[in-house]
Jmol script that loads the backbone (N, CA, C; Angstrom):
load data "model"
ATOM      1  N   UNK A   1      21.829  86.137  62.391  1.00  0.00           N
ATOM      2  CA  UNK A   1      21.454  84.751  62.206  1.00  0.00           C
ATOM      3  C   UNK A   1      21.651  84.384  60.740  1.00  0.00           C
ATOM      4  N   UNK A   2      22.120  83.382  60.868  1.00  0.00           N
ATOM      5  CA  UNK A   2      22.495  82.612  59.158  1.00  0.00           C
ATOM      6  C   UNK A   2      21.669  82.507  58.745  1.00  0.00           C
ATOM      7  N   UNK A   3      21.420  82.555  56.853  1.00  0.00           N
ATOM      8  CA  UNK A   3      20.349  82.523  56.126  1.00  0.00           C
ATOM      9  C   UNK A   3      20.028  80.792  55.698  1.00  0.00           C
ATOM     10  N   UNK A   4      18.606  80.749  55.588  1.00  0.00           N
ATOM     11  CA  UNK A   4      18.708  78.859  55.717  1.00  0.00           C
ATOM     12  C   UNK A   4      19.718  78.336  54.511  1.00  0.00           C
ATOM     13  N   UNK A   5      19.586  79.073  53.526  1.00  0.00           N
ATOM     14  CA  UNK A   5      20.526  78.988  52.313  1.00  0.00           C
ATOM     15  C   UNK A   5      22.109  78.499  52.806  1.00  0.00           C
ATOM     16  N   UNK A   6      22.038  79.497  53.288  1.00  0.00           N
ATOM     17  CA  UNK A   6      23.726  79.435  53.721  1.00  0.00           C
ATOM     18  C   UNK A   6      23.915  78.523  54.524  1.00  0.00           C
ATOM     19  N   UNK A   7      22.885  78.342  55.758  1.00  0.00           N
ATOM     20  CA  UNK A   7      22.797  76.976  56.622  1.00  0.00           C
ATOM     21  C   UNK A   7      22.999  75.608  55.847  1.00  0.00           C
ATOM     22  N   UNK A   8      22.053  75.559  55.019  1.00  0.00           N
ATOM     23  CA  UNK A   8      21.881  74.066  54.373  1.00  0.00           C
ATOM     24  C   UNK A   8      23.060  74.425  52.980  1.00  0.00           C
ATOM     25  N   UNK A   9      24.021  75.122  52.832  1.00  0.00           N
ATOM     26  CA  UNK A   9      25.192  74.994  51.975  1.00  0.00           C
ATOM     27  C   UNK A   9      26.392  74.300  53.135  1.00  0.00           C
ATOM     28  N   UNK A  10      26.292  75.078  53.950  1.00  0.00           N
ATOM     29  CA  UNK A  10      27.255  74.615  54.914  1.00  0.00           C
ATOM     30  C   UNK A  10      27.664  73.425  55.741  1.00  0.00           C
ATOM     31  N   UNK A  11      26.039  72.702  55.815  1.00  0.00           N
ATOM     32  CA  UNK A  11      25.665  71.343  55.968  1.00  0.00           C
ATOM     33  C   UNK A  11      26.097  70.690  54.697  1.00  0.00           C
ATOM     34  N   UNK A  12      25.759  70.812  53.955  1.00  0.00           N
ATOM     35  CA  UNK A  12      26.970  69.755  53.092  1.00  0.00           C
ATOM     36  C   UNK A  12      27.669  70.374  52.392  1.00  0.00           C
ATOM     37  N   UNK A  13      28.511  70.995  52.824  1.00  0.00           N
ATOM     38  CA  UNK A  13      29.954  71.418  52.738  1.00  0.00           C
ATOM     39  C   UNK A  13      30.879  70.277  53.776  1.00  0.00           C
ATOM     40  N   UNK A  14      30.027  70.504  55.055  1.00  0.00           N
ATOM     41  CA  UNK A  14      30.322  69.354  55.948  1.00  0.00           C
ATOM     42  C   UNK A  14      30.688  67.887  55.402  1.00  0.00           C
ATOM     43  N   UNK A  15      31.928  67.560  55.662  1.00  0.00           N
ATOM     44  CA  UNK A  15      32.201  66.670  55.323  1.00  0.00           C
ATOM     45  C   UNK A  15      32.549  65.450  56.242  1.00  0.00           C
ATOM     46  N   UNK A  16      32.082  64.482  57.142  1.00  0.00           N
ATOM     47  CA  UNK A  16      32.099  63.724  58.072  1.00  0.00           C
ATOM     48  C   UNK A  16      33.570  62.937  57.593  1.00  0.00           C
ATOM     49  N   UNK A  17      34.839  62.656  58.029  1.00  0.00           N
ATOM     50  CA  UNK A  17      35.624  61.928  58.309  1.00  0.00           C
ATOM     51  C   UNK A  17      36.575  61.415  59.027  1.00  0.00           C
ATOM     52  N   UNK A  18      36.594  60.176  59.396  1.00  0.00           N
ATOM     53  CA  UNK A  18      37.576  59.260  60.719  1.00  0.00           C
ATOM     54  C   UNK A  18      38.924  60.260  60.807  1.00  0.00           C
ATOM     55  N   UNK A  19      39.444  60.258  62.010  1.00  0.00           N
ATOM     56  CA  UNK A  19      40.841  60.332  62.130  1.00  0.00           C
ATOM     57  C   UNK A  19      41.871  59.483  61.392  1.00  0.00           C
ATOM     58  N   UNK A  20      41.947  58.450  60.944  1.00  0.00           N
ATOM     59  CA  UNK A  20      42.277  57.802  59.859  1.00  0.00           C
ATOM     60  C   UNK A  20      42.613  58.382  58.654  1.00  0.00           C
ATOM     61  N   UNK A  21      41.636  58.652  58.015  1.00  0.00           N
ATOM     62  CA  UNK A  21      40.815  59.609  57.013  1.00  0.00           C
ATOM     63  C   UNK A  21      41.921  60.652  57.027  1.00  0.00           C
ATOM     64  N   UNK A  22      41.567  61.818  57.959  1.00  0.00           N
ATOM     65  CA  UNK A  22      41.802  63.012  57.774  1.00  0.00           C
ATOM     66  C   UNK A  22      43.388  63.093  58.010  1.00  0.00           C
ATOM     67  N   UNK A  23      44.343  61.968  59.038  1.00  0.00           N
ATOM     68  CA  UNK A  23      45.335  61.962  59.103  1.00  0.00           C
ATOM     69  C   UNK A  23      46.310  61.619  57.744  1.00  0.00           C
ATOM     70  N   UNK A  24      45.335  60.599  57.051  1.00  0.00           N
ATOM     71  CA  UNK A  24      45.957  60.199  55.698  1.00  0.00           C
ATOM     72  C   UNK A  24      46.090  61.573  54.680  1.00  0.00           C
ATOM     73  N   UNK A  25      44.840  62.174  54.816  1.00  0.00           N
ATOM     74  CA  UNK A  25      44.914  62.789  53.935  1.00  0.00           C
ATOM     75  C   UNK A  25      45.302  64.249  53.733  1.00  0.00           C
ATOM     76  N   UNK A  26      46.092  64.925  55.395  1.00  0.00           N
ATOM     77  CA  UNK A  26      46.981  65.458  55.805  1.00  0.00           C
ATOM     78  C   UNK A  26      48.301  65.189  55.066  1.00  0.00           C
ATOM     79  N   UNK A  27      48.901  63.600  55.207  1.00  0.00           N
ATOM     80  CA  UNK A  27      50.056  63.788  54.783  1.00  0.00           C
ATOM     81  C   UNK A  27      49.779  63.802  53.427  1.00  0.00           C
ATOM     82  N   UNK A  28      48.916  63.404  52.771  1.00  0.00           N
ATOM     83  CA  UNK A  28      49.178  63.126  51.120  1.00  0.00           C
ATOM     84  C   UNK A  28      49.543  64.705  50.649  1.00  0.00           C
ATOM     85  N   UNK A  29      48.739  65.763  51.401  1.00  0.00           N
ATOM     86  CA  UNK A  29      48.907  66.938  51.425  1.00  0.00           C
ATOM     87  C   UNK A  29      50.268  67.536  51.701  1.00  0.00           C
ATOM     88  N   UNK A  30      50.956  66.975  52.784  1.00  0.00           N
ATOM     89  CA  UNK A  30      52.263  67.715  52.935  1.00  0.00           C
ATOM     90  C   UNK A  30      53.398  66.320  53.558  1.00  0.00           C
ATOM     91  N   UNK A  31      53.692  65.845  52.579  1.00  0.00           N
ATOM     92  CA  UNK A  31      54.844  64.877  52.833  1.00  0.00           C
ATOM     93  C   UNK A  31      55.151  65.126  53.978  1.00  0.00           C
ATOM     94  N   UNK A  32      56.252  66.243  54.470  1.00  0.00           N
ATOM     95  CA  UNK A  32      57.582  66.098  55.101  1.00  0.00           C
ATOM     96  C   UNK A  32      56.852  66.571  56.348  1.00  0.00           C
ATOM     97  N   UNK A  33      55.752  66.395  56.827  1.00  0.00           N
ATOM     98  CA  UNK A  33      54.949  66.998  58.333  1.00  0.00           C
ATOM     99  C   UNK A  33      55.569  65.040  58.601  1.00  0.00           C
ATOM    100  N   UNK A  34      55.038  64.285  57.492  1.00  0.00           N
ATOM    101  CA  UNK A  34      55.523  62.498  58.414  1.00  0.00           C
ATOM    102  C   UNK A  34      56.936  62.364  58.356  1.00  0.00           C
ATOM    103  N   UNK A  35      58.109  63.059  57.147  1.00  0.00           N
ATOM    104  CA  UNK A  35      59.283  62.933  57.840  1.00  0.00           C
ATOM    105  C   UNK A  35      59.534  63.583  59.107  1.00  0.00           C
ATOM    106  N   UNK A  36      59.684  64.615  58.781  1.00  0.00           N
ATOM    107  CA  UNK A  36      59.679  65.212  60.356  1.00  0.00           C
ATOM    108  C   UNK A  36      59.550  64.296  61.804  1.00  0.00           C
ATOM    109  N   UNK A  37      58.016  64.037  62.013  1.00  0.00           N
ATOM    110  CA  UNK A  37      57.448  63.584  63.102  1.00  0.00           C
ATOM    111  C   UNK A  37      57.982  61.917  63.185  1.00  0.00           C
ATOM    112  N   UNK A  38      58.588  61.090  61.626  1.00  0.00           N
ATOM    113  CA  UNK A  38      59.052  60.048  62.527  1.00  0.00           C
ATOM    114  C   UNK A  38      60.713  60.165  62.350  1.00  0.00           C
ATOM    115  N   UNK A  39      61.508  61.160  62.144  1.00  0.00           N
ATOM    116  CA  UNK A  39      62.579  61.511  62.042  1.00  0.00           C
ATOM    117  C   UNK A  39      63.156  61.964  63.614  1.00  0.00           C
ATOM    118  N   UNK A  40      61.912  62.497  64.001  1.00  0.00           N
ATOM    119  CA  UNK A  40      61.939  63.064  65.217  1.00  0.00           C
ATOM    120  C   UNK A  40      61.725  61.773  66.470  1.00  0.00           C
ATOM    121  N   UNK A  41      60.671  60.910  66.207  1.00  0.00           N
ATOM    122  CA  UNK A  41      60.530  59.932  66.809  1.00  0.00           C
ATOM    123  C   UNK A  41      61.961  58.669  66.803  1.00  0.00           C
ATOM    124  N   UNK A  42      62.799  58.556  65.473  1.00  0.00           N
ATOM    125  CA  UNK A  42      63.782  58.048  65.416  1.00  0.00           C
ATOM    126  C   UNK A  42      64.916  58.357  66.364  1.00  0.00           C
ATOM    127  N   UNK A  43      65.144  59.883  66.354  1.00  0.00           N
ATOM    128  CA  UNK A  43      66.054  60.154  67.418  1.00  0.00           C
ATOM    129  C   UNK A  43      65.772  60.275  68.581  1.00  0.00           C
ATOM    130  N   UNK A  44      64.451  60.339  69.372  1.00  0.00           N
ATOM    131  CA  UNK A  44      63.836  60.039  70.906  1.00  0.00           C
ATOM    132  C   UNK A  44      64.458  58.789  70.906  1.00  0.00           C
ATOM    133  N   UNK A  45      64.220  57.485  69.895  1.00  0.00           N
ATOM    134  CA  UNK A  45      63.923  55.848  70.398  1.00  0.00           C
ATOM    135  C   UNK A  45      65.366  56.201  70.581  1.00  0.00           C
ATOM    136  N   UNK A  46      66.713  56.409  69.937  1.00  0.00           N
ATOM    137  CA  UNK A  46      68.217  56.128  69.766  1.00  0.00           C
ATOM    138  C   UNK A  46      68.631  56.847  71.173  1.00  0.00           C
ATOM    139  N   UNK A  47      67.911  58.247  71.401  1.00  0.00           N
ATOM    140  CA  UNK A  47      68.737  58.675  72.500  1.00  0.00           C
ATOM    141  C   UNK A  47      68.393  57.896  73.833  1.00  0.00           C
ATOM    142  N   UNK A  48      66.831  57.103  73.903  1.00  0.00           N
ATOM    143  CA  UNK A  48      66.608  56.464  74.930  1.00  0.00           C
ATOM    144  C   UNK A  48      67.270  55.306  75.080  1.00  0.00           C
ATOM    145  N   UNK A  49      67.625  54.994  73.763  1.00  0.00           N
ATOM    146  CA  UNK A  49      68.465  53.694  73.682  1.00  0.00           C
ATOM    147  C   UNK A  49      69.820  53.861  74.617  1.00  0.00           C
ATOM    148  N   UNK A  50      70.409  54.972  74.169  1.00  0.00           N
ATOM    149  CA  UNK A  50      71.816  54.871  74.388  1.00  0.00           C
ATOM    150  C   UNK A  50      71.956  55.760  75.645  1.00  0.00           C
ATOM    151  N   UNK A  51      70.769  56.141  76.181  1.00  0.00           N
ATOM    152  CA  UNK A  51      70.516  56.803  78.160  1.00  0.00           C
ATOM    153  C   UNK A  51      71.898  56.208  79.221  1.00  0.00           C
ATOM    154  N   UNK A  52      72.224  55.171  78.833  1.00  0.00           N
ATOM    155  CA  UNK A  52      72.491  54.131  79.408  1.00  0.00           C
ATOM    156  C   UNK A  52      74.378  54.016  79.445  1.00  0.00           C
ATOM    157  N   UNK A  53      74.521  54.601  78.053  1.00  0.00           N
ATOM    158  CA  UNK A  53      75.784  54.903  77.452  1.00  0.00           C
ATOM    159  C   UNK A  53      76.611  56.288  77.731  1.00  0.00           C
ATOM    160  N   UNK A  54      75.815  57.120  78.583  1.00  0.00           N
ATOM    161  CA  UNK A  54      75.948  58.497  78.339  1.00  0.00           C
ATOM    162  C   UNK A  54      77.541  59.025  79.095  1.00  0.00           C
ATOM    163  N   UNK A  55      77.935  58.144  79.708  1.00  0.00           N
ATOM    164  CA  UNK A  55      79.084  58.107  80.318  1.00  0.00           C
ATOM    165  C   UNK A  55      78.607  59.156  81.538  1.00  0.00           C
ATOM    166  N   UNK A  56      79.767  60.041  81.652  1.00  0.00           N
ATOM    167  CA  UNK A  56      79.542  61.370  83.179  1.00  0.00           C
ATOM    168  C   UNK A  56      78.541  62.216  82.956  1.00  0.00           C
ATOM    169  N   UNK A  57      78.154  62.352  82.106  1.00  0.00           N
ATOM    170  CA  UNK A  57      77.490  63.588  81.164  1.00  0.00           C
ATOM    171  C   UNK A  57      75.865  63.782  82.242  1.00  0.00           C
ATOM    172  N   UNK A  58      75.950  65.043  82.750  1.00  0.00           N
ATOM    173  CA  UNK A  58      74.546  65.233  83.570  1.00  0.00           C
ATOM    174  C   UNK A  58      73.366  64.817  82.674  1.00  0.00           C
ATOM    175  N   UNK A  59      72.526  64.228  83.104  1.00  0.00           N
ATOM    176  CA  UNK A  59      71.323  63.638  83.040  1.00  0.00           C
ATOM    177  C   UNK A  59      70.449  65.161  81.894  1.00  0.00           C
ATOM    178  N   UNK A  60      70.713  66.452  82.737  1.00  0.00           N
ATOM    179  CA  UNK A  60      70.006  67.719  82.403  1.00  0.00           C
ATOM    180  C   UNK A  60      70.609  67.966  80.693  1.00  0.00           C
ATOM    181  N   UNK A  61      72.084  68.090  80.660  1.00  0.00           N
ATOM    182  CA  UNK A  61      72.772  67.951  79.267  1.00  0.00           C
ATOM    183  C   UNK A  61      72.313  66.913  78.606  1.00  0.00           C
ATOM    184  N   UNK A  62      72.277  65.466  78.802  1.00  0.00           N
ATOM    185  CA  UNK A  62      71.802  65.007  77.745  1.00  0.00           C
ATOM    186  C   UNK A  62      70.692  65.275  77.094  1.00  0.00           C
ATOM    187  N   UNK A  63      69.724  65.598  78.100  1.00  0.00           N
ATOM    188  CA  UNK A  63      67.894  65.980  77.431  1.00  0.00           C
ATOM    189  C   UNK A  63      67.941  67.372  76.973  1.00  0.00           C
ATOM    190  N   UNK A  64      68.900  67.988  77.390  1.00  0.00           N
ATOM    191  CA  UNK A  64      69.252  69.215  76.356  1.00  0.00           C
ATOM    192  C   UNK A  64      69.814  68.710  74.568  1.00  0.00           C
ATOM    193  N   UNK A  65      70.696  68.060  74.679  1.00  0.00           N
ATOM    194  CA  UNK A  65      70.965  67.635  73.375  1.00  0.00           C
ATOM    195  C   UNK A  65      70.026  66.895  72.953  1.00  0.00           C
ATOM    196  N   UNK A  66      69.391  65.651  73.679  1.00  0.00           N
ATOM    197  CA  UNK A  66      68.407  65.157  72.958  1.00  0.00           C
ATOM    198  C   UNK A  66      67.319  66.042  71.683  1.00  0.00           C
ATOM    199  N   UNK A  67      66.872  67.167  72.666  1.00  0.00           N
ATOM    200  CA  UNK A  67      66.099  68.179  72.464  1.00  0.00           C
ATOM    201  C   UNK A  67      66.289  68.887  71.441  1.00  0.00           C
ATOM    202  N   UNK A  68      68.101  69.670  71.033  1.00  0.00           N
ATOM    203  CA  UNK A  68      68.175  69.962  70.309  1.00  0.00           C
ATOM    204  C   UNK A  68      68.778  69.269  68.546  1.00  0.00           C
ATOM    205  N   UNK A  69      68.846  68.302  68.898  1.00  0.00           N
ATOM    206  CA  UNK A  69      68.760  66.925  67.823  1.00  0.00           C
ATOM    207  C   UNK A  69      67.471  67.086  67.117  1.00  0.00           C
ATOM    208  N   UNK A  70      66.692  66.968  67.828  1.00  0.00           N
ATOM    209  CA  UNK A  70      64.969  66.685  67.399  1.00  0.00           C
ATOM    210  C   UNK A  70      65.021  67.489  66.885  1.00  0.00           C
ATOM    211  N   UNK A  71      64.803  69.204  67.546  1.00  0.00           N
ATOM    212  CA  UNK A  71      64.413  70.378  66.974  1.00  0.00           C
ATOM    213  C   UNK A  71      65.181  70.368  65.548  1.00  0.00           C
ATOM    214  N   UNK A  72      66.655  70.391  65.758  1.00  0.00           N
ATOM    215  CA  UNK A  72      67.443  70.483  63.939  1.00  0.00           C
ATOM    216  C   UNK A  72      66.427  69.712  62.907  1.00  0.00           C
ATOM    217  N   UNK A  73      66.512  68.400  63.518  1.00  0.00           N
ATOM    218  CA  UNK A  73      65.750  67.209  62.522  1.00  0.00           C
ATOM    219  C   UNK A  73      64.359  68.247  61.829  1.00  0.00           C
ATOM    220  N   UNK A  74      63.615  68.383  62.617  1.00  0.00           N
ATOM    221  CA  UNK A  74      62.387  69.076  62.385  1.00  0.00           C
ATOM    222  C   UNK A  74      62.359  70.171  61.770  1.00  0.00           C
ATOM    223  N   UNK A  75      62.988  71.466  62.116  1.00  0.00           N
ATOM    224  CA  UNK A  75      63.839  72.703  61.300  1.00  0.00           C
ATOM    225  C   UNK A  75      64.270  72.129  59.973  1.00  0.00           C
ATOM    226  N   UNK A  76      65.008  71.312  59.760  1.00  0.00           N
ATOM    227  CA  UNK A  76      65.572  70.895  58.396  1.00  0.00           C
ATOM    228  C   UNK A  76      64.702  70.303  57.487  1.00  0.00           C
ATOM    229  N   UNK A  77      63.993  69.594  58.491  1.00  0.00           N
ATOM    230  CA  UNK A  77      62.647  69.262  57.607  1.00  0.00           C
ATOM    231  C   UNK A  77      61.709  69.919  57.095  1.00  0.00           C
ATOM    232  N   UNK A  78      61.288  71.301  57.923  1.00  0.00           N
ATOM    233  CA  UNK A  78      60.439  72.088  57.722  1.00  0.00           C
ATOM    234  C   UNK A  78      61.394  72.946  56.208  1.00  0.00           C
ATOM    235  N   UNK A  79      62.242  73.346  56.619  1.00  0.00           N
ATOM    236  CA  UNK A  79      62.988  73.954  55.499  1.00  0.00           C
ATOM    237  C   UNK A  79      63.316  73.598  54.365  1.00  0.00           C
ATOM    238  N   UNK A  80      63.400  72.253  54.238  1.00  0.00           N
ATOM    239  CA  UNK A  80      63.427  70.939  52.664  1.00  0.00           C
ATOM    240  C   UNK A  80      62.401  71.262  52.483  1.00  0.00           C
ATOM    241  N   UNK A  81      60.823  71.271  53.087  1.00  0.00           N
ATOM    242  CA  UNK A  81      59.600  71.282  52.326  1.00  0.00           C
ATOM    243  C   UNK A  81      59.304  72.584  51.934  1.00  0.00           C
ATOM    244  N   UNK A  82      59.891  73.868  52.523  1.00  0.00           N
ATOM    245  CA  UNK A  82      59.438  75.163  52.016  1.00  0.00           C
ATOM    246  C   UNK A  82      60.195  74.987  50.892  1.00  0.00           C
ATOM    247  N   UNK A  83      61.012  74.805  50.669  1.00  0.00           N
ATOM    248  CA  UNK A  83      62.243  74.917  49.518  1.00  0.00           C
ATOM    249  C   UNK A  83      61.793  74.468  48.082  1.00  0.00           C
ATOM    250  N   UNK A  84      60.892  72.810  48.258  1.00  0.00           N
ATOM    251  CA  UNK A  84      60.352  72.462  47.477  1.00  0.00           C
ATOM    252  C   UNK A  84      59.196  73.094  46.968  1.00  0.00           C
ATOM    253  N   UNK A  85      58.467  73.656  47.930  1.00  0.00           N
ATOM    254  CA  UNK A  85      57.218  74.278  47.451  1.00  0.00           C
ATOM    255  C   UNK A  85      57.726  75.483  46.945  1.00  0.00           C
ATOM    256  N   UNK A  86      58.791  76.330  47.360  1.00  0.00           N
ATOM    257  CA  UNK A  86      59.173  77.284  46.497  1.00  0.00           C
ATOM    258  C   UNK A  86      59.574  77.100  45.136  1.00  0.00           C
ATOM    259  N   UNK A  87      60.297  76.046  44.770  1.00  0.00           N
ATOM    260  CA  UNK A  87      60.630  75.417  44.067  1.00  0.00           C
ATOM    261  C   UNK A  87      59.767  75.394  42.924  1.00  0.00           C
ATOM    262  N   UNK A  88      58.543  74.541  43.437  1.00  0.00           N
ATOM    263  CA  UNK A  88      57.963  74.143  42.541  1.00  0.00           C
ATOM    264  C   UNK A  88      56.787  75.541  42.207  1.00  0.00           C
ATOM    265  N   UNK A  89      56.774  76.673  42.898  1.00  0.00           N
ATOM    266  CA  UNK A  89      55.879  77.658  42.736  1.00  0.00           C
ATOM    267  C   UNK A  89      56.405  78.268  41.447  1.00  0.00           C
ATOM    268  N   UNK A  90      57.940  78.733  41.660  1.00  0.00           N
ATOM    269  CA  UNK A  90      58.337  79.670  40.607  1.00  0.00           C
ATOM    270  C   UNK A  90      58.914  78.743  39.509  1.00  0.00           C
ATOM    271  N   UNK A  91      58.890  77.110  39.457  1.00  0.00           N
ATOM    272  CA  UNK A  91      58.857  76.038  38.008  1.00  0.00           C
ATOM    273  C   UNK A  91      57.385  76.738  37.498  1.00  0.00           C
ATOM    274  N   UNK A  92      56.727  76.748  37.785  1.00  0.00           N
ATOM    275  CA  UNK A  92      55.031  76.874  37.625  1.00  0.00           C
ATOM    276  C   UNK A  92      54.898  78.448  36.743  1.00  0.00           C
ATOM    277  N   UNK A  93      56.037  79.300  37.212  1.00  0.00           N
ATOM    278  CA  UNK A  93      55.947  80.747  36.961  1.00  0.00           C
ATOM    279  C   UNK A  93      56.960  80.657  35.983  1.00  0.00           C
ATOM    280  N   UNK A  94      58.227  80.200  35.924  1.00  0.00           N
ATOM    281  CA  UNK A  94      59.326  80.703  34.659  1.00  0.00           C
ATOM    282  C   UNK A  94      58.979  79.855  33.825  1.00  0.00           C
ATOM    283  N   UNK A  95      58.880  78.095  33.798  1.00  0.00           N
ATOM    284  CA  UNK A  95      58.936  77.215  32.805  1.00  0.00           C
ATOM    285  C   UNK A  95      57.377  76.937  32.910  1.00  0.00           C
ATOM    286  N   UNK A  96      56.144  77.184  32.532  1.00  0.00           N
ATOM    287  CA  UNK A  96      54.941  76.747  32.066  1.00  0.00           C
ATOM    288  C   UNK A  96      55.001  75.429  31.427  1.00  0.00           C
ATOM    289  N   UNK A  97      55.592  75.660  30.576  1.00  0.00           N
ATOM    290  CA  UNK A  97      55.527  74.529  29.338  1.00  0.00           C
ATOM    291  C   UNK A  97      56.441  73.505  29.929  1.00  0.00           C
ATOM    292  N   UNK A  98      57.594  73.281  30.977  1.00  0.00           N
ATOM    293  CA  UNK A  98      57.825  71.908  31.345  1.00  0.00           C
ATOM    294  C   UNK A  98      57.035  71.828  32.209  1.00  0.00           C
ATOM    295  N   UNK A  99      56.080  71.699  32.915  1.00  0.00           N
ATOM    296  CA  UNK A  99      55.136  71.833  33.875  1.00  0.00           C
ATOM    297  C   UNK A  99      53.859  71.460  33.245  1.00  0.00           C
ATOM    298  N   UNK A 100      53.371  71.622  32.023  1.00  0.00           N
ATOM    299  CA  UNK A 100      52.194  71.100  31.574  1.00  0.00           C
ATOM    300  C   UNK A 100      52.061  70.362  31.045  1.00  0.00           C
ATOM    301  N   UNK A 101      51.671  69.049  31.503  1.00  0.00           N
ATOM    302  CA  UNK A 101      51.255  67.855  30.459  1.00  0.00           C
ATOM    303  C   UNK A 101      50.994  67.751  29.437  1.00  0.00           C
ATOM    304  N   UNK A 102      50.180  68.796  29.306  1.00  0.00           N
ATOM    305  CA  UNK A 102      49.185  68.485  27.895  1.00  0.00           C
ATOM    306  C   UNK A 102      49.774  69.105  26.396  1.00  0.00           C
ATOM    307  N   UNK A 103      51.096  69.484  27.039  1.00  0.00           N
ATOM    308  CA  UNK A 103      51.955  69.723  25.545  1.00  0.00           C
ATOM    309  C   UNK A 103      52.475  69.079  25.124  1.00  0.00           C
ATOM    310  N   UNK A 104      52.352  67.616  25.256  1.00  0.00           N
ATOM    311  CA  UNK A 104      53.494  66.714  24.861  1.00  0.00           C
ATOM    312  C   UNK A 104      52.428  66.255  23.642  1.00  0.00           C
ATOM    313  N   UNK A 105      53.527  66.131  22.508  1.00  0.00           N
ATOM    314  CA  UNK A 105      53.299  65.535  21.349  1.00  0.00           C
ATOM    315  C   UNK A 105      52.043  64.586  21.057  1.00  0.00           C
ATOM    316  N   UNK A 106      51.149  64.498  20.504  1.00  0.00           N
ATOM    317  CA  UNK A 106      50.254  63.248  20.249  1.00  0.00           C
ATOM    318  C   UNK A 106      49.645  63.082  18.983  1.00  0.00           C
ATOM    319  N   UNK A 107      50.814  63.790  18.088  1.00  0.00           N
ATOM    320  CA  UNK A 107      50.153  63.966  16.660  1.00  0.00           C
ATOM    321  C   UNK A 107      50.505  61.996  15.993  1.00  0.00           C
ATOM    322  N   UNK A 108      50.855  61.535  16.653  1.00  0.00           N
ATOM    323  CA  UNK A 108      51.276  60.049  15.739  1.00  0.00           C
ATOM    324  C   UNK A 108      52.905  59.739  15.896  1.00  0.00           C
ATOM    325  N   UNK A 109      53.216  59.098  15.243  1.00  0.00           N
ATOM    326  CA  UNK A 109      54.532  58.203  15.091  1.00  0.00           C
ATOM    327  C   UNK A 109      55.290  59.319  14.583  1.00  0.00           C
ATOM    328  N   UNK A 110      56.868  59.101  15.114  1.00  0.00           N
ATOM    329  CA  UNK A 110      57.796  59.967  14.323  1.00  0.00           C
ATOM    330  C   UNK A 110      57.707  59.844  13.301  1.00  0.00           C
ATOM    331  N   UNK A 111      58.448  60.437  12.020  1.00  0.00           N
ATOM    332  CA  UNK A 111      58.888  60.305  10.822  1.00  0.00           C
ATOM    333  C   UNK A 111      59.684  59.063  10.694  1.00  0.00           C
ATOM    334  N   UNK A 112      59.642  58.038   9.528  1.00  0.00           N
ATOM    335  CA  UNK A 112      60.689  57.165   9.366  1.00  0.00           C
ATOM    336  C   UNK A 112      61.631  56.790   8.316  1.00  0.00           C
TER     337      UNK A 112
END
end "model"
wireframe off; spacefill off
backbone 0.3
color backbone group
């Protein structure tokens, strides 16, 4: 059994927020989860669009390609955002100093 300590830390640790809320603040967290998902939604609306256009092509093949359209979209997306976060892990590890704000100059005016 939990100690009341730990109980009443954990109670407000608790943080109550809307789906709204927590969806916003999902993506602020990871950009490319909303490219993805409306990248992915872009090519559902186009392929439903063009259902119509598909000429001979079995019904089963197109929702196969549909399918694998999406998946690339999503894969490529997922892979742009690891890239960046790798990216920006080992900026963080070789270059320190372009990475830290607080080295930039603030002694006054150039020389004139």
């Amino acid at each position: 059994m939990a100690k009341p300590e730990l109980r009443q830390l954990m109670n407000e640790m608790r943080v109550e927020e809307s789906a709204g809320e927590r969806t916003s603040r999902l993506l602020k967290e990871n950009p490319m989860v909303a490219i993805g998902v409306t990248g992915a939604a872009f090519i559902l609306i186009r392929q439903i669009r063009n259902f119509k256009n598909r000429g001979n092509m079995r019904i089963s093949n197109y929702l196969i390609h549909t399918r694998l359209y999406t998946q690339g979209f999503i894969v490529s997306a997922m892979t742009l955002g690891i890239g960046v976060e790798v990216f920006k892990f080992y900026r963080k590890k070789w270059f320190p100093e372009a990475v830290d704000s607080t080295n930039a100059v603030t002694d006054g005016p150039a020389d004139s």
